[in-house]
Backbone bond lengths (Angstrom), bond angles and torsions (degrees), N, CA, C in turn:
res aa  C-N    CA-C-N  psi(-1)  N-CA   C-N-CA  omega(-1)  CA-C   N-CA-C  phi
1 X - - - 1.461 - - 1.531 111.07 -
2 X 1.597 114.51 -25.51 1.692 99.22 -161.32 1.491 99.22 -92.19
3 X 1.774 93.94 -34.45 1.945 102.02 168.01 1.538 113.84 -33.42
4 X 1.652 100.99 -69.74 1.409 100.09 173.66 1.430 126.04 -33.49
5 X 1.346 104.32 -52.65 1.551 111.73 -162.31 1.418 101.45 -55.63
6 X 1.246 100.69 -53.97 1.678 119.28 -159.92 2.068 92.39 -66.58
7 X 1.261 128.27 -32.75 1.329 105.63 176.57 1.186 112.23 -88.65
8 X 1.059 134.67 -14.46 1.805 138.43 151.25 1.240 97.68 -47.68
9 X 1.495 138.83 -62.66 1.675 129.54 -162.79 1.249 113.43 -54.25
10 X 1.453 103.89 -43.46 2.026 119.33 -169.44 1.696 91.69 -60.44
11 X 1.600 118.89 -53.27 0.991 126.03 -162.19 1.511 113.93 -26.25
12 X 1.879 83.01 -65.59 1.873 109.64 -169.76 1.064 91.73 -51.83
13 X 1.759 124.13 -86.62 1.143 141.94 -147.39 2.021 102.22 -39.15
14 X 0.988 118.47 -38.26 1.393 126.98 -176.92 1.421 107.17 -70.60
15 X 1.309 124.12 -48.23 1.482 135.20 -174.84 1.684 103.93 -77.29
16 X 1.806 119.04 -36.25 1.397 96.42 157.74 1.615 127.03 -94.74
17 X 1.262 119.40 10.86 1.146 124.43 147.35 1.846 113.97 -62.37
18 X 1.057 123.69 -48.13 1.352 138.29 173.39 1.322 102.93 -52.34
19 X 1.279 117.74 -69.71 1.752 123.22 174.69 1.538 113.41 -45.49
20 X 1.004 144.23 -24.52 1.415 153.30 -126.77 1.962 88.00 -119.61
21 X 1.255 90.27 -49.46 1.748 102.83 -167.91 1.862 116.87 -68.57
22 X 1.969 93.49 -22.37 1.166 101.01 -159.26 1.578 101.80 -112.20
23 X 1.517 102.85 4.15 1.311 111.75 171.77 1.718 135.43 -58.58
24 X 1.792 115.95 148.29 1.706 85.00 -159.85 1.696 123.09 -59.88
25 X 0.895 122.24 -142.86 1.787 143.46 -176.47 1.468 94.97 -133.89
26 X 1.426 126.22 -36.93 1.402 115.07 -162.22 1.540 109.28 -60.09
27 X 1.639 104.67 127.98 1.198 109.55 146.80 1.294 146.60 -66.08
28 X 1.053 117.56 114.56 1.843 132.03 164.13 2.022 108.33 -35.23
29 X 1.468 108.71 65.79 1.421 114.90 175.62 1.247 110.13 -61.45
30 X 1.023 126.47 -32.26 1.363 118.71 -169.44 1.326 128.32 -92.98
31 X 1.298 117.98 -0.50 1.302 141.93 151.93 1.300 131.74 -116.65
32 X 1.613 118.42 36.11 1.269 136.73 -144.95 1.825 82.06 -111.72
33 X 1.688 94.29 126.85 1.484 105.84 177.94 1.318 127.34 91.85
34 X 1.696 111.99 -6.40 1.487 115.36 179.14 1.236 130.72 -119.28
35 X 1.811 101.97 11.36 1.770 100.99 147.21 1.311 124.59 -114.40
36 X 1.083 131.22 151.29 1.551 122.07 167.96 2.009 90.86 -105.23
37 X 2.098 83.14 -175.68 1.373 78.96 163.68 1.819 80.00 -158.05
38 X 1.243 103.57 131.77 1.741 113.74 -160.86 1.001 113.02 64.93
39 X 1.367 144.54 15.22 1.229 127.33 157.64 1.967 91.13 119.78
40 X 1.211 115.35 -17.53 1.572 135.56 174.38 1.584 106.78 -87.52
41 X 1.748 114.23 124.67 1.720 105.74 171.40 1.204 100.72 -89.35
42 X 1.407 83.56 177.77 1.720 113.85 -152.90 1.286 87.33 -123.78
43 X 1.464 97.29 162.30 1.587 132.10 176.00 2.092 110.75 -92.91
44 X 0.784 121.30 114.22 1.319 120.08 169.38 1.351 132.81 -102.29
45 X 1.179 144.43 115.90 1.198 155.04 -94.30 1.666 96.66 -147.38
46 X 1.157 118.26 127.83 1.696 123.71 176.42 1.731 116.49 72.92
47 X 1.449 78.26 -151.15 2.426 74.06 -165.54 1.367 109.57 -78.26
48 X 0.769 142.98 89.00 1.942 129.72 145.62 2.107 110.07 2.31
49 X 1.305 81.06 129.21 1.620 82.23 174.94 1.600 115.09 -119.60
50 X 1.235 136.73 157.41 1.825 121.35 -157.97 1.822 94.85 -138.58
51 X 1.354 113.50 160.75 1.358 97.68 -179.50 1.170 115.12 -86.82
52 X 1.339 146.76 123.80 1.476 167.04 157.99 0.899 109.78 150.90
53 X 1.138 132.05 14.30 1.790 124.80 -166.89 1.469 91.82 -105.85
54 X 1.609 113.38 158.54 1.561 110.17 -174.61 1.500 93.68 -97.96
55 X 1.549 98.65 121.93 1.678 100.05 160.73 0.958 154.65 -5.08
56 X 1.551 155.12 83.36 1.051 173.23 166.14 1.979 84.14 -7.04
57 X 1.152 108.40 145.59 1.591 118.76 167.18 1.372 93.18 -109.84
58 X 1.671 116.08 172.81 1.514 128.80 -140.45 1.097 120.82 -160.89
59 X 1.283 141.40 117.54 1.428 126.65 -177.65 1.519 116.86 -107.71
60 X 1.107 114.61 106.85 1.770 108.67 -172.98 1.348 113.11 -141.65
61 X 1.417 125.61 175.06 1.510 115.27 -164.51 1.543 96.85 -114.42
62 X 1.557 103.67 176.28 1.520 99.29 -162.37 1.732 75.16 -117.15
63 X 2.052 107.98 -147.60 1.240 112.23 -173.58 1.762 111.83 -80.65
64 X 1.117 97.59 -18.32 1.778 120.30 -179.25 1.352 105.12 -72.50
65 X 1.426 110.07 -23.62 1.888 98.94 -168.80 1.537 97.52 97.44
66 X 1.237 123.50 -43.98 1.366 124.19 -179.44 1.862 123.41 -41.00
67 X 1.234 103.42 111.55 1.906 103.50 -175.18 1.248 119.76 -49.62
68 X 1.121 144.14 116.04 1.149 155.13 162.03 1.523 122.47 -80.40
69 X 1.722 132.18 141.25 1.302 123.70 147.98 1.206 101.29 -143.95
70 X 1.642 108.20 -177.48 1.724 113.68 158.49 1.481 118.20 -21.89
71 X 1.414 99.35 -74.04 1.593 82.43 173.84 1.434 137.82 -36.86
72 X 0.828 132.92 -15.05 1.298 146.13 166.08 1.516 116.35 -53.67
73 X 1.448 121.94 -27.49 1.409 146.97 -166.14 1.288 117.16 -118.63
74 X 1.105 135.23 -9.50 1.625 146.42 171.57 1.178 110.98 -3.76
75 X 1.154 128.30 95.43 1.569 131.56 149.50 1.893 95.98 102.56
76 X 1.398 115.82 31.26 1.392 114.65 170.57 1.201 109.56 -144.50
77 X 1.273 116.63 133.00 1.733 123.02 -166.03 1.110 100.79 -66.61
78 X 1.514 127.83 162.14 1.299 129.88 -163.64 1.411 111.41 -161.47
79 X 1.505 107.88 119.52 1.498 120.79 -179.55 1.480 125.97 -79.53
80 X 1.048 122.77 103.61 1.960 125.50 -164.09 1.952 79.52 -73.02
81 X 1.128 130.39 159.97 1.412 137.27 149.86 1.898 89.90 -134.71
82 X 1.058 132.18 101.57 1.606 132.13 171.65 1.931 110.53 -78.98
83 X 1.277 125.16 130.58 1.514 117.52 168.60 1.283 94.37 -124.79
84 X 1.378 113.89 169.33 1.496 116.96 147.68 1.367 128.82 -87.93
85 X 1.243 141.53 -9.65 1.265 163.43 173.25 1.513 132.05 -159.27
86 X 1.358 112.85 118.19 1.762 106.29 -151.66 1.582 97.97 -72.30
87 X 1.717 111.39 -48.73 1.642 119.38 176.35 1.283 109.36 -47.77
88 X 1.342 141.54 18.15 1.404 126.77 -172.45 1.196 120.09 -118.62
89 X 1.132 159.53 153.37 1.507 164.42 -118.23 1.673 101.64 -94.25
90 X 1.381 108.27 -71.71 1.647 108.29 -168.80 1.941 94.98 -77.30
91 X 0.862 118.07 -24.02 1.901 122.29 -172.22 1.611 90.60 -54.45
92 X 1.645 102.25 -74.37 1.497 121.54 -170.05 1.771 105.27 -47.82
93 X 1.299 117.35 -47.23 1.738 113.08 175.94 1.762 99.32 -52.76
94 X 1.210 119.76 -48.62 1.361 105.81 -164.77 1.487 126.28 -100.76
95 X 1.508 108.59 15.62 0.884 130.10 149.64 1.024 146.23 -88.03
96 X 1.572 112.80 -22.04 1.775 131.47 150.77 1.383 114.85 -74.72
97 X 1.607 118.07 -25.59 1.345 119.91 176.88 1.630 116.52 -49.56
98 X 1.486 101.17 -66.56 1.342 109.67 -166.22 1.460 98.56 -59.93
99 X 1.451 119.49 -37.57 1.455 127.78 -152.72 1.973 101.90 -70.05
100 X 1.305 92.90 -50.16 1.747 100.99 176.69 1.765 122.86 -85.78
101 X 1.598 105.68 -42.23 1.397 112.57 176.54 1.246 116.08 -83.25
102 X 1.710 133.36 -17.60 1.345 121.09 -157.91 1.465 98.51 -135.77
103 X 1.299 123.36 -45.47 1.648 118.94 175.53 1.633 129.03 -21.90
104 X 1.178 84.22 -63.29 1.904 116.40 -166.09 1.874 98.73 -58.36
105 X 1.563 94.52 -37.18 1.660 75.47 -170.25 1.569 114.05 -102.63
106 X 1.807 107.13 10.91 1.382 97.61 -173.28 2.053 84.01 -125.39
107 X 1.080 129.61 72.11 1.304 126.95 -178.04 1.770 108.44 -73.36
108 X 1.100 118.64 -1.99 1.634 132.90 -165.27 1.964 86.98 -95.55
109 X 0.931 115.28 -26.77 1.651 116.49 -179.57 1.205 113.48 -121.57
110 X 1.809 100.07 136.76 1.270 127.59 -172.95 1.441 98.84 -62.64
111 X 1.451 131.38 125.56 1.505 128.11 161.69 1.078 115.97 -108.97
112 X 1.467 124.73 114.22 1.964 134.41 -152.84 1.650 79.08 -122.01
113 X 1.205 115.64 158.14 1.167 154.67 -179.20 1.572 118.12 -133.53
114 X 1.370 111.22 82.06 1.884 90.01 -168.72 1.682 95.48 -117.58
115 X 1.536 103.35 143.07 1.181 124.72 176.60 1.834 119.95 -141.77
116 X 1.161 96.78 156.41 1.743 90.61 168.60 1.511 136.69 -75.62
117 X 1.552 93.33 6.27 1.706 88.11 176.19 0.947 106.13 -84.75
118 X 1.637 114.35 163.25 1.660 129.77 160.15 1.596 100.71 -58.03
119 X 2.059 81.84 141.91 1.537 93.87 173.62 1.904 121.20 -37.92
120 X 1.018 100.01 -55.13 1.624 132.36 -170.70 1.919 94.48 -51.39
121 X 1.258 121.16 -19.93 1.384 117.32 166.43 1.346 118.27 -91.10
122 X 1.645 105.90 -50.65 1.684 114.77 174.37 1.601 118.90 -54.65
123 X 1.552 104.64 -26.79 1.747 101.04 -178.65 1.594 97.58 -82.71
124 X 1.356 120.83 -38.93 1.437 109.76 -168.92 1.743 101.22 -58.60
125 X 1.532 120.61 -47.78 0.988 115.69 -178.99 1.106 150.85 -44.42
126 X 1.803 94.74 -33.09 1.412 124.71 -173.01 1.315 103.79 -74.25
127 X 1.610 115.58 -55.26 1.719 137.27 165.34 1.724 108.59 -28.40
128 X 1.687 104.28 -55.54 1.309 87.55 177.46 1.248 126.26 -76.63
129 X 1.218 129.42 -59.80 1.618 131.22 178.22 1.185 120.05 -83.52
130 X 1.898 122.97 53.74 1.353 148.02 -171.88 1.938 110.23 14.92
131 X 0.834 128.86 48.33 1.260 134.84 171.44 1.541 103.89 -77.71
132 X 1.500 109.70 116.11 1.891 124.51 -155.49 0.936 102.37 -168.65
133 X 1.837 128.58 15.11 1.741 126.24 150.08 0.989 118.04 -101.21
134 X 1.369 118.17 -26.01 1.536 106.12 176.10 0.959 116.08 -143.27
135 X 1.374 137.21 171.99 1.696 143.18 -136.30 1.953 94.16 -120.34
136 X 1.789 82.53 132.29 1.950 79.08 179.60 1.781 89.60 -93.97
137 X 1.336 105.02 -165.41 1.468 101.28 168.24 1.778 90.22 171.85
138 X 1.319 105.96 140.14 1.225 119.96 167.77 1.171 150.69 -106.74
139 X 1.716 117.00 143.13 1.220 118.12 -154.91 1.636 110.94 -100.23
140 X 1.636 95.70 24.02 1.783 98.59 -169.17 1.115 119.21 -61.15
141 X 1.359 107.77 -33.25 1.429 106.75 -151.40 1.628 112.97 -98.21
142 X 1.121 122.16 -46.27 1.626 124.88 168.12 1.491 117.73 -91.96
143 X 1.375 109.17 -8.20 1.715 92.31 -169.76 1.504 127.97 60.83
144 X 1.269 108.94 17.56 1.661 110.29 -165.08 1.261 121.91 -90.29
145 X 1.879 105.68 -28.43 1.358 91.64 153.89 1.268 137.47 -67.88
146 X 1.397 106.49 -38.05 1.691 118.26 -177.84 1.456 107.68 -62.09
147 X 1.204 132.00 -30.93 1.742 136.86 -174.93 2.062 88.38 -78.20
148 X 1.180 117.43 -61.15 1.460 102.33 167.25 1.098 149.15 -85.63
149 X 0.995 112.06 28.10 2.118 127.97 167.37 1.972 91.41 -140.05
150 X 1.101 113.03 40.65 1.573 109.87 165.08 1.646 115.72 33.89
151 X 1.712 133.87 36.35 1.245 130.35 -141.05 1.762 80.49 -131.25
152 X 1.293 136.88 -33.75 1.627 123.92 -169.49 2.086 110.62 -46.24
153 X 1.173 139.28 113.52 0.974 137.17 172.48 1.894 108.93 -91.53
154 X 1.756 74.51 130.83 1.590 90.15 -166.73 1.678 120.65 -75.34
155 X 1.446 118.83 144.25 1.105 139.01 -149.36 1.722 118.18 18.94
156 X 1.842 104.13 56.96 1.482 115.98 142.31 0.874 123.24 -140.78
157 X 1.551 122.69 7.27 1.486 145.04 179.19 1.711 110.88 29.35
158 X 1.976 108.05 58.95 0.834 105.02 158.87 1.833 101.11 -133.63
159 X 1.889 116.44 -178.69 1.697 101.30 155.88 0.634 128.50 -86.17
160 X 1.178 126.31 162.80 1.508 140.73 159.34 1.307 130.80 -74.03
161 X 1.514 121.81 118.81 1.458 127.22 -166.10 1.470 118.58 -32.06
162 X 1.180 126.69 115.09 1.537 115.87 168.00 1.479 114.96 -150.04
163 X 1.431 122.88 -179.01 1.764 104.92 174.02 1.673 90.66 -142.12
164 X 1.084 126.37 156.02 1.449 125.30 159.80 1.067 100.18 -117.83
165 X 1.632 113.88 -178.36 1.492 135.12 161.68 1.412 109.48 -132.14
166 X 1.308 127.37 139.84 1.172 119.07 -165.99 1.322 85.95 -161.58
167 X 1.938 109.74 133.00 1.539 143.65 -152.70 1.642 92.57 -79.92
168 X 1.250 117.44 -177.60 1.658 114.21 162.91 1.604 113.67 -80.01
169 X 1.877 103.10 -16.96 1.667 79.74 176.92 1.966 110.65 -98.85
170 X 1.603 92.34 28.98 1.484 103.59 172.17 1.926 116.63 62.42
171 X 1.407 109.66 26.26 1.114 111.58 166.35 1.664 94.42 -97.52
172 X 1.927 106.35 145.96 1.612 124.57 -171.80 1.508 91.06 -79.36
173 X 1.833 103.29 141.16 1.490 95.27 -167.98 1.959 81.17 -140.04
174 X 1.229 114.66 8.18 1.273 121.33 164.69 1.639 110.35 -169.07
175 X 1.450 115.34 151.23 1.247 141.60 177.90 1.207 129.38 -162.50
176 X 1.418 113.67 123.28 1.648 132.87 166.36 1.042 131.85 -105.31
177 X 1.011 124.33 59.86 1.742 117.57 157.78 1.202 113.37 -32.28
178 X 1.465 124.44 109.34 1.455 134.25 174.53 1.821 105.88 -78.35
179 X 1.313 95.18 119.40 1.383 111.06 -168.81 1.293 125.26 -71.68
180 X 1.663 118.43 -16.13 1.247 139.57 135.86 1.221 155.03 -124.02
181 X 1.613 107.59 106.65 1.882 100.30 -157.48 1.827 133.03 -25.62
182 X 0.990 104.27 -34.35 1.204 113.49 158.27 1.333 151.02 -58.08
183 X 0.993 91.68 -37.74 1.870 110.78 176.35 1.886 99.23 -87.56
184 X 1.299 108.44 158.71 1.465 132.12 176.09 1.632 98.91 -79.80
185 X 1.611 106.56 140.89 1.554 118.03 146.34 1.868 132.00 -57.53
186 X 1.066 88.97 131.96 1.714 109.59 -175.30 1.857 83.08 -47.72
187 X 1.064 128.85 124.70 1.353 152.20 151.75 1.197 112.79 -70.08
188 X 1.317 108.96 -78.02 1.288 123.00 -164.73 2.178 102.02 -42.64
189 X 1.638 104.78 -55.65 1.823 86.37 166.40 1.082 105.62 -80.17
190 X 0.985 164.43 55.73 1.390 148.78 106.22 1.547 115.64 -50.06
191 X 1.511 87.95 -62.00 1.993 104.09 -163.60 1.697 90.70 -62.19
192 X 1.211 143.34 -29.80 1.403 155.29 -147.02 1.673 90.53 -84.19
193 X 1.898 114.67 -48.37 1.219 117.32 -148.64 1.921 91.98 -85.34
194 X 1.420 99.92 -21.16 1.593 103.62 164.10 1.089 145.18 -53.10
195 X 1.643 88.22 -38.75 1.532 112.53 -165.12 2.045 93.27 -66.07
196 X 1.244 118.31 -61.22 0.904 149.20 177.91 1.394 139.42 -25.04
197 X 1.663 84.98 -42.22 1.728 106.51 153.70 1.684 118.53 -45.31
């Protein structure tokens, strides 16, 4: 069983190594110049997304490995929370946020958590610091969300902090690009862009 497991891991990890390589060049123009990371900007990677436009759909894996997108959510508004690393200091704050401060009172909306780690990190993570409102899901393996919401940051092959809001008929009806990897997303408009739905 662990053989198995363990040649399933090489598998992924190899196939999103593969994905990673074959990922686009296009630059993210439309958000070109409005993140740093240390105080240094960043390169942004794939399409730029704007608010009114209907959502880009997505292919990403959940904790199962199982592919996930929008579709998956049909006709229920849906909260993007984007990190670059869930184990990481400001990721983990805003990942208990939504999970403890914002979940519970908006149960009518999907709350996704997408990041670039392997599932097999996000469940351990979740396990440890009881995260059980909202669903992580990963962007390891195809890169497909990050190539379609313009979020892949160039040569660290992780995303870039952001949150959307997205209606039940999945048009973006709020977005933050956090302007420095480091720092936390404005909450307070988020919960506002909730209220609103």
């Amino acid at each position: 069983m662990i053989k198995k497991l363990l040649v399933s891991s090489i598998a992924v990890m190899t196939f999103s190594l593969s994905a990673v390589a074959q990922q686009s060049t296009t630059i993210n123009n439309l958000d070109a110049g409005k993140v740093t990371a240390q105080g240094k900007p960043v390169v942004l990677l794939g399409t730029g997304v704007e608010v009114g436009q209907a959502a880009p759909d997505f292919r990403v894996v959940d904790a199962k490995f199982q592919a996930k997108g929008l579709a998956d959510y049909q006709q229920k508004p849906v909260l993007l929370s984007v990190v670059p690393s869930l184990d990481t200091g400001v990721c983990s704050i805003q990942t208990k946020h939504f999970n403890e401060q914002v979940a519970a009172n908006y149960p009518q909306v999907a709350m996704l958590t997408i990041s670039t780690d392997l599932p097999f990190a996000q469940k351990r993570y979740c396990a440890a610091e009881g995260i059980d409102k909202l669903e992580t899901l990963s962007d390891a393996v195809w890169r497909d969300f990050a190539e379609n919401y313009g979020l892949l940051i160039q040569d660290m092959g992780i995303l870039s902090r952001a949150v959307f809001v997205l209606d039940k008929n999945h048009k973006i009806v709020y977005k933050e690009l956090v302007t420095e990897l480091s720092k936390e997303p404005n909450y307070d408009n988020a919960i506002a862009a909730l209220k609103a739905l």
